[in-house]
Structures are given as C-alpha cells and as structure tokens.
C-alpha positions, 0 to 999 in steps of 0.5 A: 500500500502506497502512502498518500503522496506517493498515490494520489501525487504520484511522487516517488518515495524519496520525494514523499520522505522529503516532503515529509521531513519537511512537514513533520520535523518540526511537531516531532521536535517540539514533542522530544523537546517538550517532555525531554526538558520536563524530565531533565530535573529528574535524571540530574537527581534534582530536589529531595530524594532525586538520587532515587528517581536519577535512573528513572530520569535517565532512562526517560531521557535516553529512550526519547532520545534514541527514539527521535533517533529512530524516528528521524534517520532509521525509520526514512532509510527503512521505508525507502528499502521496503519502498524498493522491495515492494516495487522489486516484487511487484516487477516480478509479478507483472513478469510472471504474468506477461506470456511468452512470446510462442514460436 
C-alpha cells in the first residue's frame, strides 16, 4: 500500500520522505523537546530524594532520545528499502504474468 503522496501525487518515495521531513520535523521536535526538558530535573537527581528517581530520569531521557533517533534517520532509510522491495516484487509479478512470446 502506497502512502498518500506517493498515490494520489504520484511522487516517488524519496520525494514523499522529503516532503515529509519537511512537514513533520518540526511537531516531532517540539514533542522530544517538550517532555525531554520536563524530565531533565529528574535524571540530574534534582530536589529531595532525586538520587532515587536519577535512573528513572535517565532512562526517560535516553529512550526519547534514541527514539527521535529512530524516528528521524532509521525509520526514512527503512521505508525507502521496503519502498524498493515492494516495487522489486511487484516487477516480478507483472513478469510472471506477461506470456511468452510462442514460436
């Protein structure tokens, strides 16, 4: 299944990944940001008690910063594979169902 862009603009994948790079990276960036900020007091183990919540801050930190991470680079590169296999695929199939020519 093609992703809106790419059908009804007919763009081809990389353009459609571009276009939304564009759209999306800023929303994507204020969210991170947003809750990365909020929990920056907990992972440097701020305020009373805050030794105890470091690790939790830690980790709420390191997880949203390997998920933009994911979201920004690994994500693009997969859907460009996925987008060359299923046009790979699709080759074969429409090959498979030209016949022969018969002499």
């Amino acid at each position: 299944m093609q992703p809106r862009v790419e059908r009804e603009e007919g763009k081809t994948p990389m353009e459609a990944i571009y276009e939304g790079c564009l759209v999306r990276f800023r929303p994507i960036m204020m969210t991170t940001m947003a809750a990365m900020l909020g929990a920056i007091p907990i992972a440097i183990g701020y305020g009373a008690g805050g030794e105890a919540r470091q690790p939790l801050g830690l980790a709420v930190v390191g997880g949203l910063l390997f998920s933009q991470l994911v979201t920004l680079f690994l994500t693009p590169v997969y859907y460009t594979y996925l987008a060359a296999l299923q046009e790979w695929f699709s080759s074969r199939k429409s090959a498979k169902l030209i016949p022969a020519p018969s002499m």
